[in-house]
PDB file of N, CA, C and O in Angstrom:
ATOM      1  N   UNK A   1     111.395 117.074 111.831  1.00  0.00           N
ATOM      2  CA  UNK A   1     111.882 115.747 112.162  1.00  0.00           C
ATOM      3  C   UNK A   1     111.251 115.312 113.484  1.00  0.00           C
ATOM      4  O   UNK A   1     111.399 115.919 114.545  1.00  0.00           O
ATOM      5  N   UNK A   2     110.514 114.170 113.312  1.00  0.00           N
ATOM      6  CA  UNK A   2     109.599 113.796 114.458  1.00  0.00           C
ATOM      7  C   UNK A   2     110.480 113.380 115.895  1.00  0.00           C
ATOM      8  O   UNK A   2     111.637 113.064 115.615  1.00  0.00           O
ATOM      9  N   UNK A   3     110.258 113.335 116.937  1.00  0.00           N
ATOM     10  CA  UNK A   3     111.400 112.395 117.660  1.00  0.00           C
ATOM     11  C   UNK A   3     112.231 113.967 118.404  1.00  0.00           C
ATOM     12  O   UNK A   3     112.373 114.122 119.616  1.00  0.00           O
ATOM     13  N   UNK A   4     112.563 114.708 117.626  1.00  0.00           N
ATOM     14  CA  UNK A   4     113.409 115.742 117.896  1.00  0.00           C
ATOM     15  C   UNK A   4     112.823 116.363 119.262  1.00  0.00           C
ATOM     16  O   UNK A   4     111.618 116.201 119.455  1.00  0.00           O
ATOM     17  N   UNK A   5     113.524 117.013 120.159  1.00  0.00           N
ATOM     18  CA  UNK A   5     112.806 118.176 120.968  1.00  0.00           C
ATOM     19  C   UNK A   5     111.937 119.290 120.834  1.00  0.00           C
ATOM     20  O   UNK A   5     112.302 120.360 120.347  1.00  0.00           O
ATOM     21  N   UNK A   6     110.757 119.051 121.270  1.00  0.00           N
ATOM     22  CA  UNK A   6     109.982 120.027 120.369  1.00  0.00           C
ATOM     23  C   UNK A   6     109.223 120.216 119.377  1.00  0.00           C
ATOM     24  O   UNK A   6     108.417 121.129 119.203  1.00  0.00           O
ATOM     25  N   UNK A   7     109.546 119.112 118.540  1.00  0.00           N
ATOM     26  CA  UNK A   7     109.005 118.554 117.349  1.00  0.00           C
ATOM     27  C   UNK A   7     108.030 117.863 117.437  1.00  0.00           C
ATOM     28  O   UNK A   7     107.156 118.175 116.629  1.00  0.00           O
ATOM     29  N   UNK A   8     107.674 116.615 118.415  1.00  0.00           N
ATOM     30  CA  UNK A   8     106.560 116.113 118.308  1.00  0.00           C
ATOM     31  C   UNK A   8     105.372 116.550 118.991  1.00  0.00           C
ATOM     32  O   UNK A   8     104.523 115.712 119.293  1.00  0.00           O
ATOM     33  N   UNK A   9     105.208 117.812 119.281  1.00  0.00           N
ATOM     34  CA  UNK A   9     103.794 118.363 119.208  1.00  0.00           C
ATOM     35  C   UNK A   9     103.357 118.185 120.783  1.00  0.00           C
ATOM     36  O   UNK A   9     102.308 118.685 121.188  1.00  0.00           O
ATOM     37  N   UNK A  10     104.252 117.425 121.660  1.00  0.00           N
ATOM     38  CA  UNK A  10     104.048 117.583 122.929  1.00  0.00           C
ATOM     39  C   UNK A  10     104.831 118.282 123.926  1.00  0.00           C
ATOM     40  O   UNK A  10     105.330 117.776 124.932  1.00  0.00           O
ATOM     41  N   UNK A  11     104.915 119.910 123.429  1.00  0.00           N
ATOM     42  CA  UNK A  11     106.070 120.464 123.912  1.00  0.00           C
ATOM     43  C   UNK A  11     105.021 121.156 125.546  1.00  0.00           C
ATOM     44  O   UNK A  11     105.578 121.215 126.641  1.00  0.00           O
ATOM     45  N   UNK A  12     103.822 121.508 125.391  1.00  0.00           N
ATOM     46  CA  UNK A  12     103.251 121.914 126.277  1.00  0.00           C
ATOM     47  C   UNK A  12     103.272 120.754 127.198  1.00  0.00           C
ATOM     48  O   UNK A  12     103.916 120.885 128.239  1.00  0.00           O
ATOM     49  N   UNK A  13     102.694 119.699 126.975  1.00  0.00           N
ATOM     50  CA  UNK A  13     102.348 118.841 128.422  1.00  0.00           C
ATOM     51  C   UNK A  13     103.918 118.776 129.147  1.00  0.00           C
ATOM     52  O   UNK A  13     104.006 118.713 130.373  1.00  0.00           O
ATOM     53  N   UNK A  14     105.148 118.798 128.268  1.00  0.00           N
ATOM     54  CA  UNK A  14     106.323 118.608 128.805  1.00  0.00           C
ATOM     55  C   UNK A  14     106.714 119.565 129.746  1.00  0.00           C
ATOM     56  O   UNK A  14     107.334 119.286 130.772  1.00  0.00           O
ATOM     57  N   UNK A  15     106.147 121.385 129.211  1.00  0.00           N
ATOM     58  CA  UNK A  15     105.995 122.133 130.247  1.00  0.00           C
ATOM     59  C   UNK A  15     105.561 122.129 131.371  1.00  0.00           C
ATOM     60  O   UNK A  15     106.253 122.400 132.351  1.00  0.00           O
ATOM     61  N   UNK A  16     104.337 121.819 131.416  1.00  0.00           N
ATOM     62  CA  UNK A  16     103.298 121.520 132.368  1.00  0.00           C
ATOM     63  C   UNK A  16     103.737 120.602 132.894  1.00  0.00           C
ATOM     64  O   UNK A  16     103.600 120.854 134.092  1.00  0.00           O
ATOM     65  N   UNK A  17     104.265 119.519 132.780  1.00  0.00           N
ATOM     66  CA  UNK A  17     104.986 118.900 134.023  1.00  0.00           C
ATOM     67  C   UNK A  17     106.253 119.110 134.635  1.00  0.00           C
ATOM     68  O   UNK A  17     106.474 118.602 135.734  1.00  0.00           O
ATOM     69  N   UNK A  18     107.305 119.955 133.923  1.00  0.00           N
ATOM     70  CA  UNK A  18     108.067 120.870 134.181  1.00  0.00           C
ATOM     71  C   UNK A  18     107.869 121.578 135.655  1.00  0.00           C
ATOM     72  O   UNK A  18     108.680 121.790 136.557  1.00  0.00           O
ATOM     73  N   UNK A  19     106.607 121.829 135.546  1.00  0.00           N
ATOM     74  CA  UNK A  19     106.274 123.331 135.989  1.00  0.00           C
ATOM     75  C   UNK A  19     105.777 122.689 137.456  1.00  0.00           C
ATOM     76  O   UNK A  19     105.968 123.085 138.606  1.00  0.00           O
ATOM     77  N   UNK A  20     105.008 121.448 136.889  1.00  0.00           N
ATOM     78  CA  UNK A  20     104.619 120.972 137.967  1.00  0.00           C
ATOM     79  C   UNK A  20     105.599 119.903 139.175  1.00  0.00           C
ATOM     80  O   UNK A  20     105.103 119.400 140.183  1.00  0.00           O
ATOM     81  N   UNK A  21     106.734 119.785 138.835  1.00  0.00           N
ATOM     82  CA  UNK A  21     108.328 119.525 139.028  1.00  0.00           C
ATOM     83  C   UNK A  21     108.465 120.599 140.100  1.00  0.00           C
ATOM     84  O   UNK A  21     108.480 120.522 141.328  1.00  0.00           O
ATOM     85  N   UNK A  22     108.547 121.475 139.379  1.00  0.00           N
ATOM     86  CA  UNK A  22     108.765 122.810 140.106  1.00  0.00           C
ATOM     87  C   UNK A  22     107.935 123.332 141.648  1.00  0.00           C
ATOM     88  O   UNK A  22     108.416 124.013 142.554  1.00  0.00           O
ATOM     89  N   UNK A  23     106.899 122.887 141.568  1.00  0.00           N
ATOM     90  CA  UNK A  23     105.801 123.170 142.470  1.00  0.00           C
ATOM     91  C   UNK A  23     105.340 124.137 141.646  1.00  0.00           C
ATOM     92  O   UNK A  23     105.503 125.132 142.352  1.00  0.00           O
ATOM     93  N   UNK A  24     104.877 124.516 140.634  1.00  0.00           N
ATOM     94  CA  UNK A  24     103.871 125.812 139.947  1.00  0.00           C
ATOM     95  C   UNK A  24     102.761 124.686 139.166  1.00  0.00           C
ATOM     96  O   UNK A  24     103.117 123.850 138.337  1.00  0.00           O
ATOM     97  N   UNK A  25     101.291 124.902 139.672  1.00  0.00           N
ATOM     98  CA  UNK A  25     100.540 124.676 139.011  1.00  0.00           C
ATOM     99  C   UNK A  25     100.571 124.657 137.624  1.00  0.00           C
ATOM    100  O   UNK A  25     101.676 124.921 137.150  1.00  0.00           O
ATOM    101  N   UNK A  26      99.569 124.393 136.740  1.00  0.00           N
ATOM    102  CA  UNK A  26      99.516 124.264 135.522  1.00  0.00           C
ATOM    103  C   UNK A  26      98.551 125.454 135.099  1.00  0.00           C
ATOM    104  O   UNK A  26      98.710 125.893 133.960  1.00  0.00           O
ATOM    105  N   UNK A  27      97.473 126.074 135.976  1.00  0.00           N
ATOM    106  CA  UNK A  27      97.409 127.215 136.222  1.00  0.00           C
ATOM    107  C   UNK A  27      97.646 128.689 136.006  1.00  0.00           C
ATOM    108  O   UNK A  27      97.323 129.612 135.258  1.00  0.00           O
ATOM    109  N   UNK A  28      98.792 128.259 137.652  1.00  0.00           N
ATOM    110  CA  UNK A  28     100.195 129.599 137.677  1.00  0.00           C
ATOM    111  C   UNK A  28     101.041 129.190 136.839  1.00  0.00           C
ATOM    112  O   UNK A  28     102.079 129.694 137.267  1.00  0.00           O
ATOM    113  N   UNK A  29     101.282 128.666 136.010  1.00  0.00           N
ATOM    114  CA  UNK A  29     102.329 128.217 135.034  1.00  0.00           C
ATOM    115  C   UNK A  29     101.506 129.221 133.798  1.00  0.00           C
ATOM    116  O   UNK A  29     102.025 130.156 133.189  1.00  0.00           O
ATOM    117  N   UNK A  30     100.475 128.851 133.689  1.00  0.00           N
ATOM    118  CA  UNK A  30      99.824 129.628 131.803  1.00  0.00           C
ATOM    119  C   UNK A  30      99.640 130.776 132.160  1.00  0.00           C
ATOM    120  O   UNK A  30     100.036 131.606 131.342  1.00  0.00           O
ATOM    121  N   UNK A  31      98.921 131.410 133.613  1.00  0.00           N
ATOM    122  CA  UNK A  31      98.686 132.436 133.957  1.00  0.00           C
ATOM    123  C   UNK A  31      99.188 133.596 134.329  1.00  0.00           C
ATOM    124  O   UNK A  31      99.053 134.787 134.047  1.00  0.00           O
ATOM    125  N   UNK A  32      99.956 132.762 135.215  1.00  0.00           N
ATOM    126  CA  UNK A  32     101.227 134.292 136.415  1.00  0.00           C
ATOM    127  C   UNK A  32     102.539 134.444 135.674  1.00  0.00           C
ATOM    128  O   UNK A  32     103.317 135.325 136.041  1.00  0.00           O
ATOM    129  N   UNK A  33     102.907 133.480 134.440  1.00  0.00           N
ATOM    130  CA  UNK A  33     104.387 133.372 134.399  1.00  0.00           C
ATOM    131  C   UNK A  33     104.642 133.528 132.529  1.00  0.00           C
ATOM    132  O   UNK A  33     104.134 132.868 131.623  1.00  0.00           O
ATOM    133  N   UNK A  34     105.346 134.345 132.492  1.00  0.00           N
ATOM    134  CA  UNK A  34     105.742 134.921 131.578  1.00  0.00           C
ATOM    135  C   UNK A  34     107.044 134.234 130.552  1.00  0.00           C
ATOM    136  O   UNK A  34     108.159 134.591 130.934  1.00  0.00           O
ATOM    137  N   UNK A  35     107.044 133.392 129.431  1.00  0.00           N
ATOM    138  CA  UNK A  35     107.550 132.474 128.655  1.00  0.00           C
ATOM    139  C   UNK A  35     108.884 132.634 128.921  1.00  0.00           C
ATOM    140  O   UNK A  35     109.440 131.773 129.602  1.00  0.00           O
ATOM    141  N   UNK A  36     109.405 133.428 128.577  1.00  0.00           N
ATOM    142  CA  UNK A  36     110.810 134.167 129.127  1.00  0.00           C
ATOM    143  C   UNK A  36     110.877 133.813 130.422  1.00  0.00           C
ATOM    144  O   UNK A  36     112.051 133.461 130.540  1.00  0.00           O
ATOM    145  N   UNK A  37     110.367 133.687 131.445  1.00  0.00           N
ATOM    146  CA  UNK A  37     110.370 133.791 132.763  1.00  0.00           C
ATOM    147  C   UNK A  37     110.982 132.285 133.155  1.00  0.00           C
ATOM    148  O   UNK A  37     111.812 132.051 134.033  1.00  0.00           O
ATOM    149  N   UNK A  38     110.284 131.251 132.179  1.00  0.00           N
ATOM    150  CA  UNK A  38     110.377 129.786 132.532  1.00  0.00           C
ATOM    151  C   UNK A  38     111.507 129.442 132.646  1.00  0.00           C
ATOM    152  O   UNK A  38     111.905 128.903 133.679  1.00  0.00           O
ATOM    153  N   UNK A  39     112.391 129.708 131.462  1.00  0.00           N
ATOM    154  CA  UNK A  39     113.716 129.099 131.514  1.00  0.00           C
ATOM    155  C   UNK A  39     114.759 129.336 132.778  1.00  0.00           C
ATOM    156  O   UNK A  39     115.506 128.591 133.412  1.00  0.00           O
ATOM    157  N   UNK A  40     114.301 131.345 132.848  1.00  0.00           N
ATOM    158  CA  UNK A  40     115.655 131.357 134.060  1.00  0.00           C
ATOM    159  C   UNK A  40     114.699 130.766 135.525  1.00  0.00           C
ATOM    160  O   UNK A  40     115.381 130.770 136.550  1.00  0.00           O
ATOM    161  N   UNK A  41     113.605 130.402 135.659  1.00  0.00           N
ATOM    162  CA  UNK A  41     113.379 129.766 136.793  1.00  0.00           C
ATOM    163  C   UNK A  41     113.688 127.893 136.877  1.00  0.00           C
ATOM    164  O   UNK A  41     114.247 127.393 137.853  1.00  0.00           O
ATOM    165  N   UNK A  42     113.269 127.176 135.836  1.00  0.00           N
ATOM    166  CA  UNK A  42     114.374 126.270 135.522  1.00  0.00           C
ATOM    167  C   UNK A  42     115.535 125.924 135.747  1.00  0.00           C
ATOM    168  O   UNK A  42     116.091 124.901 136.145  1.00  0.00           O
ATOM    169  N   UNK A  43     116.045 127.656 135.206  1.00  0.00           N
ATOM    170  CA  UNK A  43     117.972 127.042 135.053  1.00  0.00           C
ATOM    171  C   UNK A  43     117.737 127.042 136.617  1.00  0.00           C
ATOM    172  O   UNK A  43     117.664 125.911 137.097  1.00  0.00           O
ATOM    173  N   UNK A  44     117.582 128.280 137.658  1.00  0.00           N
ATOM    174  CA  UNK A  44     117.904 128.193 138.887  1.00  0.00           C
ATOM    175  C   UNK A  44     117.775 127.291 139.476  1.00  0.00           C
ATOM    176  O   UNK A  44     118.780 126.886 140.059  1.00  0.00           O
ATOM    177  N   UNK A  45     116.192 126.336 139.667  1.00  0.00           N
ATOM    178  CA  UNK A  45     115.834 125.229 140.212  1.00  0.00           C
ATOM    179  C   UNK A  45     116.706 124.549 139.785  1.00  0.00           C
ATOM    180  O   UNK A  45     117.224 124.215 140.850  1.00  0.00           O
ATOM    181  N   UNK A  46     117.560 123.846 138.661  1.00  0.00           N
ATOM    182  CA  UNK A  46     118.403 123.162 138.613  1.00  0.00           C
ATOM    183  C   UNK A  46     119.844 123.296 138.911  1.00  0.00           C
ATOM    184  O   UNK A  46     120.537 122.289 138.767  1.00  0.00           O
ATOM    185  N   UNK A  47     120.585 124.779 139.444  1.00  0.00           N
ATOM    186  CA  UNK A  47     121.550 125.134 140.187  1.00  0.00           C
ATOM    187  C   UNK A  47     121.084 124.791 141.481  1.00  0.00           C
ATOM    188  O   UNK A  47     122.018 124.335 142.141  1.00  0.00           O
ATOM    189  N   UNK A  48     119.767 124.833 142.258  1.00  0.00           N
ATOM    190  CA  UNK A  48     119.811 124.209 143.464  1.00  0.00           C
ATOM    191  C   UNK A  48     119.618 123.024 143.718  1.00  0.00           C
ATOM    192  O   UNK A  48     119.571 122.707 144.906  1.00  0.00           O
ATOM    193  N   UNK A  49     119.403 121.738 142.423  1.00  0.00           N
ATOM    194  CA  UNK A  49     119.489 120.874 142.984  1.00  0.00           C
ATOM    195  C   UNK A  49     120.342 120.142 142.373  1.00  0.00           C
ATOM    196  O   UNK A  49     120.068 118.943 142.430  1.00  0.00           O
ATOM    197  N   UNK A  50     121.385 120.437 141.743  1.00  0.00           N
ATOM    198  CA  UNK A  50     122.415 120.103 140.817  1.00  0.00           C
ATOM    199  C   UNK A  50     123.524 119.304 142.588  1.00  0.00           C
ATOM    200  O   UNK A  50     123.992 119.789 143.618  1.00  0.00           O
ATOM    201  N   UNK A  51     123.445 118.004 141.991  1.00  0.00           N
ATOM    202  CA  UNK A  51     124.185 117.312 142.705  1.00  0.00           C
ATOM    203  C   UNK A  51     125.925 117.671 142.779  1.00  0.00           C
ATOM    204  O   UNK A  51     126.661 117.796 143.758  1.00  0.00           O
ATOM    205  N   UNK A  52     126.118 117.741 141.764  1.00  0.00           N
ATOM    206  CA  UNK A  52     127.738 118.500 141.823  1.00  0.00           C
ATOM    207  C   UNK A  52     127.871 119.924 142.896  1.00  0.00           C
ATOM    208  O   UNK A  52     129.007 120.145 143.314  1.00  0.00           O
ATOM    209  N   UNK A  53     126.727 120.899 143.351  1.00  0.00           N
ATOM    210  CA  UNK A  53     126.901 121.846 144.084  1.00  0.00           C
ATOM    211  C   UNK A  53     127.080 121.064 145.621  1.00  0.00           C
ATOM    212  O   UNK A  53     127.330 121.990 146.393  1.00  0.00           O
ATOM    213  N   UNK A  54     127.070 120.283 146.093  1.00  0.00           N
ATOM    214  CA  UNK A  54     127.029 119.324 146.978  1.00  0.00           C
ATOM    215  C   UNK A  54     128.927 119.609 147.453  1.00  0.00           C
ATOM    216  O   UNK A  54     129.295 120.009 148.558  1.00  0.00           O
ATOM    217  N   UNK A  55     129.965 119.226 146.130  1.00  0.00           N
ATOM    218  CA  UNK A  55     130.836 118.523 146.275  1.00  0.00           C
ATOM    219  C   UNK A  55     131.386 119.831 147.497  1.00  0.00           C
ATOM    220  O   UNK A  55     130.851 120.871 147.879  1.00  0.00           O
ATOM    221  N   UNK A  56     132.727 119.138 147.840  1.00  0.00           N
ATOM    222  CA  UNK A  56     133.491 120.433 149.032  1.00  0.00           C
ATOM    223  C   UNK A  56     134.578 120.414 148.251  1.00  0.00           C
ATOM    224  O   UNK A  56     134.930 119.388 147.668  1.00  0.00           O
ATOM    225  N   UNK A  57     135.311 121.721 148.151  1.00  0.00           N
ATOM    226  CA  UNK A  57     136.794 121.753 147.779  1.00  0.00           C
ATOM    227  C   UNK A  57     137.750 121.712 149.167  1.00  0.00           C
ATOM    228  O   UNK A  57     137.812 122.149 150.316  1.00  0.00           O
ATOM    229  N   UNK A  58     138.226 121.129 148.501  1.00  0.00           N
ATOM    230  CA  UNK A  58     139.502 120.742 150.234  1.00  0.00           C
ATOM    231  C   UNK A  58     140.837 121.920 149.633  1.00  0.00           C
ATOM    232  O   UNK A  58     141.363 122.261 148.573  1.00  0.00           O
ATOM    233  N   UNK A  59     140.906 122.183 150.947  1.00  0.00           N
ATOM    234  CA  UNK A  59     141.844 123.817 150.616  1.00  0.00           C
ATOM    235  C   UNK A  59     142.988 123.124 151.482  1.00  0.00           C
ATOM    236  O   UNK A  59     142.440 122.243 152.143  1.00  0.00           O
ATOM    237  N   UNK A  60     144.127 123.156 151.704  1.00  0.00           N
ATOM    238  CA  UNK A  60     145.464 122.882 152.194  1.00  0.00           C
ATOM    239  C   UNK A  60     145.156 123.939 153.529  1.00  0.00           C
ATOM    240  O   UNK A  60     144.412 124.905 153.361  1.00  0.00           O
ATOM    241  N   UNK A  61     145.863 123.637 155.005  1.00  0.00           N
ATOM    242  CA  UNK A  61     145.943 125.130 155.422  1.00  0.00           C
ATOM    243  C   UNK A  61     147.018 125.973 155.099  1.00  0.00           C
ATOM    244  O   UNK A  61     146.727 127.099 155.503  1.00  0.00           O
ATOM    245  N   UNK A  62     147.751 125.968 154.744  1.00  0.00           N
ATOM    246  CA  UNK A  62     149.138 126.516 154.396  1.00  0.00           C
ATOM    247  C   UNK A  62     148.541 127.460 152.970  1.00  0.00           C
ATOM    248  O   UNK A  62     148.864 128.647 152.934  1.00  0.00           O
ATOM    249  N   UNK A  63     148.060 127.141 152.335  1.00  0.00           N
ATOM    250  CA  UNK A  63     146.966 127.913 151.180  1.00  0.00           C
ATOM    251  C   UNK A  63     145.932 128.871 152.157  1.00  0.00           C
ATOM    252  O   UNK A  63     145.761 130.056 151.873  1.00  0.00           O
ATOM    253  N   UNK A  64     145.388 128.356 153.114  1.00  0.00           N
ATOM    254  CA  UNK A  64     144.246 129.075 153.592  1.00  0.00           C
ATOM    255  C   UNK A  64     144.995 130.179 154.648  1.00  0.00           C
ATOM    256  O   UNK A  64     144.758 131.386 154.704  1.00  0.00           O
ATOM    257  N   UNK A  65     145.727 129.603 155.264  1.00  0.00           N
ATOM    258  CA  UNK A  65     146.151 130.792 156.333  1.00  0.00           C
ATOM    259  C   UNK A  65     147.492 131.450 156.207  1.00  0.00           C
ATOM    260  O   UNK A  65     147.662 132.495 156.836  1.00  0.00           O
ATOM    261  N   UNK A  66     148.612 130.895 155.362  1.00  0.00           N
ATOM    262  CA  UNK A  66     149.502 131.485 154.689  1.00  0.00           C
ATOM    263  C   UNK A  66     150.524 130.588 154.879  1.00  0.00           C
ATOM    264  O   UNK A  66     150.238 129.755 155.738  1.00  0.00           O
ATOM    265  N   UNK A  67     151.638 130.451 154.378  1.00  0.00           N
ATOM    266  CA  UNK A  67     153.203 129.068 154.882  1.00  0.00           C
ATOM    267  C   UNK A  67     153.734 129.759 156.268  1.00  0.00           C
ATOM    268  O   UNK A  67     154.634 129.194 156.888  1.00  0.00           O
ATOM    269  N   UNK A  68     153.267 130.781 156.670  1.00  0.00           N
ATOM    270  CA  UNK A  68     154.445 131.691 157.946  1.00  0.00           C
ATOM    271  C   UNK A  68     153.668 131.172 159.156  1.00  0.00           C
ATOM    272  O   UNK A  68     154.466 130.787 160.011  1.00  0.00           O
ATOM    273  N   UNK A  69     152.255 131.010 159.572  1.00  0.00           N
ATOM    274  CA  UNK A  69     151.783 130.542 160.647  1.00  0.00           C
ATOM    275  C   UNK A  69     152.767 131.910 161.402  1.00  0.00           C
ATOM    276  O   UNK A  69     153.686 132.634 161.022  1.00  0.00           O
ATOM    277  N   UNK A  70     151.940 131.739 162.688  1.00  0.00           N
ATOM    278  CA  UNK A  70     151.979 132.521 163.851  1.00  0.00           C
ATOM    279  C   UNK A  70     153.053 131.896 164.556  1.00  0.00           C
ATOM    280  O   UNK A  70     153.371 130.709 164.636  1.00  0.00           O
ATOM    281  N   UNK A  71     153.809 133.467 165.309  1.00  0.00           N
ATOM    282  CA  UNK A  71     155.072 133.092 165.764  1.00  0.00           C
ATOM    283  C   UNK A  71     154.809 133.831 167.319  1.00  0.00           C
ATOM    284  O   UNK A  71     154.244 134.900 167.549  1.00  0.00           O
ATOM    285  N   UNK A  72     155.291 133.074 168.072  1.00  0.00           N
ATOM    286  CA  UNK A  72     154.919 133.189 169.519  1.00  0.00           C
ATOM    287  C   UNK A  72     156.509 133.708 170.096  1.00  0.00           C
ATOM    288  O   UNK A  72     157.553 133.076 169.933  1.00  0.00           O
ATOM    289  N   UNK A  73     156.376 134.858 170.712  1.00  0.00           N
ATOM    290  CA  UNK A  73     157.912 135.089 171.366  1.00  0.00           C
ATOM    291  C   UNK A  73     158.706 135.498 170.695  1.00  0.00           C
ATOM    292  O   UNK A  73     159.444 136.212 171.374  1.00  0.00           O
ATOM    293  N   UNK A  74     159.059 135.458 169.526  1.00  0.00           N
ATOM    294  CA  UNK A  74     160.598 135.916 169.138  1.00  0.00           C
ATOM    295  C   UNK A  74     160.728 137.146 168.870  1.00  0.00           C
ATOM    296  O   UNK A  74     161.776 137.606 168.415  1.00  0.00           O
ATOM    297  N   UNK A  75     159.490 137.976 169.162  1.00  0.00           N
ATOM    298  CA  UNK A  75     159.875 139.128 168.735  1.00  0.00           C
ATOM    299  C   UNK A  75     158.697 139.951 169.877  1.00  0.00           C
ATOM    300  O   UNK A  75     158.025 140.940 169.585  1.00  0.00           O
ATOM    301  N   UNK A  76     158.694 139.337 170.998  1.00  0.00           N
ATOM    302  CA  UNK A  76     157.703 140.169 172.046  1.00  0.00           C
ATOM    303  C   UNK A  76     156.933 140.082 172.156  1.00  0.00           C
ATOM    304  O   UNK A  76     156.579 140.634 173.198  1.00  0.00           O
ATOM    305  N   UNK A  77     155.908 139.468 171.468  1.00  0.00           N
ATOM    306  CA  UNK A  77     154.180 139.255 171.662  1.00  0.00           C
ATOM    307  C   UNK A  77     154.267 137.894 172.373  1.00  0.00           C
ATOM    308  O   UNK A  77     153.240 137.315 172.726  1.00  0.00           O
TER     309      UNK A  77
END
């Protein structure tokens, strides 16, 4: 099925600019790097620039440092 991923016969140049996305030549892409190799360097490059890794979780302090807080005096310190 034409249209599909993969299917229309331009799966290399899609690499190759992939690769070249990446900073890897077209080169070191056919040469140094091993087919298997592509994807998990991919997935990673896209865990580091995955805009959602950005967000902050907001923590309560009462969660972070415990509900008792520090007690001054009542018991000698």
């Amino acid at each position: 099925m034409p249209g599909t991923r993969g299917d229309d016969g331009h799966w290399l140049q899609r690499l190759i600019a992939m690769g070249l996305c990446l900073g890897i030549g077209k080169r070191e892409l056919l040469e140094d790097y091993y087919m298997d190799e592509i994807g998990s360097i991919a997935q990673a490059w896209n865990e580091l620039h995955n805009p959602r890794a950005n967000e902050t979780e907001v923590i309560s302090p009462e969660a972070f440092f415990g509900g008792g807080g520090e007690k001054i005096g009542g018991d000698g310190t």
